[in-house]
N, C-alpha and C positions, 0 to 999 in steps of 0.2 A: 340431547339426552339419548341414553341407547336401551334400546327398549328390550327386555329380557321375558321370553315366555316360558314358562314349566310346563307342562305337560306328564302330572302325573296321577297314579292311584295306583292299585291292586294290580296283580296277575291277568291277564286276557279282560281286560278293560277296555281295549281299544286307542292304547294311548298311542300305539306307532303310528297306527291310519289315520287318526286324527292328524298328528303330529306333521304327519307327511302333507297329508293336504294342506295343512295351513301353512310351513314352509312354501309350497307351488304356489299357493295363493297370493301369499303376501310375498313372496320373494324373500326371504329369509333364510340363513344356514342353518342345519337342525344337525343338532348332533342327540346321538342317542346314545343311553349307556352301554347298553346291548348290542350295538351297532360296535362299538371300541371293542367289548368284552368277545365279538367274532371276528375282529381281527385279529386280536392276541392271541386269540385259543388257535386259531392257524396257522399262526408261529412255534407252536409248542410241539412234543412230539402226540404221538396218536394216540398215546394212552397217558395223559396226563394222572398223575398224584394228585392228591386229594390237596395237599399245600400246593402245587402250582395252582391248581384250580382256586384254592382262596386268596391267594396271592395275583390271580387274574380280576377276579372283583374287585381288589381293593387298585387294581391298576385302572379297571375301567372308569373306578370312580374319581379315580384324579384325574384321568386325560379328560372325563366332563366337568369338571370345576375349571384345568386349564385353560379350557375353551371360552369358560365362561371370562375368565380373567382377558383372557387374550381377545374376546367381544368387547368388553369395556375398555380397555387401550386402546381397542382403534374403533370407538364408539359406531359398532356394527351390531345392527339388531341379530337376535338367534333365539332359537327353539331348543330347547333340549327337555330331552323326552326320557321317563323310566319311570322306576321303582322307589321316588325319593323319598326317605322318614328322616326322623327328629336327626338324626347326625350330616346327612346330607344337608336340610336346611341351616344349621352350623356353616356348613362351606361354603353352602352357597352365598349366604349375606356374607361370609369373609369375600370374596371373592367379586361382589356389585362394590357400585360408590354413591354416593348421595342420588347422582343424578341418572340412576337407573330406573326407567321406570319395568316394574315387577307387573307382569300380568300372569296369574295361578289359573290353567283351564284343570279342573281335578274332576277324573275320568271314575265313576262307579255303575257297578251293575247289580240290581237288586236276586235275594233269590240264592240258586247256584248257578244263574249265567255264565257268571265268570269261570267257575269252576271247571263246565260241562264245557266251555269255549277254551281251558285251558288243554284239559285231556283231548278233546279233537283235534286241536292245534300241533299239539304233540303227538298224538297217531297219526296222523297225517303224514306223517315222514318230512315235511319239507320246512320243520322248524331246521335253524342250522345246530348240529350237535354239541357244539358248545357247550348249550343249555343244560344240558343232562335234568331237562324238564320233571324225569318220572321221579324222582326224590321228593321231589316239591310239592307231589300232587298231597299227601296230608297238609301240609302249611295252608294252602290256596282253597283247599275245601274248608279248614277251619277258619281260613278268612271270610269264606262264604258264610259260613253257619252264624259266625261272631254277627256278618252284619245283618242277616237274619235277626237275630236279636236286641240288635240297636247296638252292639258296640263297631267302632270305625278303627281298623287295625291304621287303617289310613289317613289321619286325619289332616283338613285340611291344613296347608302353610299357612295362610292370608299374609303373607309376608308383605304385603300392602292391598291397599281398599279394593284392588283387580283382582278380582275374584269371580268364577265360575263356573257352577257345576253342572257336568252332565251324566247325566243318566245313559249308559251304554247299552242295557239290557237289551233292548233291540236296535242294533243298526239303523235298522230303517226306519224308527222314531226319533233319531237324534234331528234336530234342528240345525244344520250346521249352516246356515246362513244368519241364525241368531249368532251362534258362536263368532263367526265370520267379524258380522256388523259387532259389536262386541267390545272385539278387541282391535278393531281398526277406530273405534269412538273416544278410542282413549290414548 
């Protein structure tokens, strides 16, 4: 069976670092959306259009479904990590087969953690500019505020019974050896 993990939620969640450790840990391929979506954008020219630019998302999101495809053919576990909602998990179950088992790590930060972690990230200068992060900052602050209130812009897959959430809000309170034991239990 080839075991497939997601690795996803909201904007500055923590889902690459997460992502990245549990690839090294478990020895696993991770591919990321965002990881596809800067190497395209530095193929482009310097000043992309706003169509190249949405036509680069919709590229990044297929070379991480292909991936996935191309994991199940040669029943090799992998991580992929991003931004998934309702139309990615569409691709994604096209894309598994019976005998995939689905483990969902779904990254959330209570608050405006995420938010205040997205704009630092982004002044920071050493996001890759791809991103074009500062557009984004109303959406990612409204996502903050929604879950403030209880609605979940994000909600979880459960695309099977492997499920689990963590709480990002502080780094240094995440458990990552539960995580860890987890999903190697399954």
């Amino acid at each position: 069976t080839m075991r497939l993990i997601i690795v996803r939620g909201g904007g500055a969640t923590g889902k690459t670092a997460l992502a990245r450790r549990l690839a090294q840990d478990l020895k696993y391929e991770l591919y990321s959306k965002d990881g596809f979506k800067e190497k395209e954008f530095d193929k482009l020219d310097n000043r992309p259009t706003a169509l190249q630019m949405k036509n680069l998302e919709s590229k990044s999101w297929d070379l991480t479904y292909s991936a996935v495809k191309n994991a199940v053919s040669k029943n090799t576990a992998l991580i992929i990590e991003g931004n998934f909602m309702k139309p990615q998990k569409r691709q994604i179950i096209k894309a598994i087969n019976k005998d995939t088992v689905v483990i969902e790590v779904y990254c959330r930060a209570k608050g405006l953690a995420s938010f205040k972690r997205f704009v630092r990230r982004n002044e920071s200068g050493e996001r890759h500019r791809g991103h074009r992060d500062r557009i984004f900052y109303p959406i990612v602050f409204l996502e903050s505020v929604a879950g403030i209130i209880g609605i979940t812009p994000y909600k979880p897959f459960k695309i099977s019974g492997n499920f689990i959430e963590v709480d990002t809000t502080d780094f240094n309170n995440v458990e990552y050896t539960n995580i860890l034991n987890y999903i190697k239990s399954i």
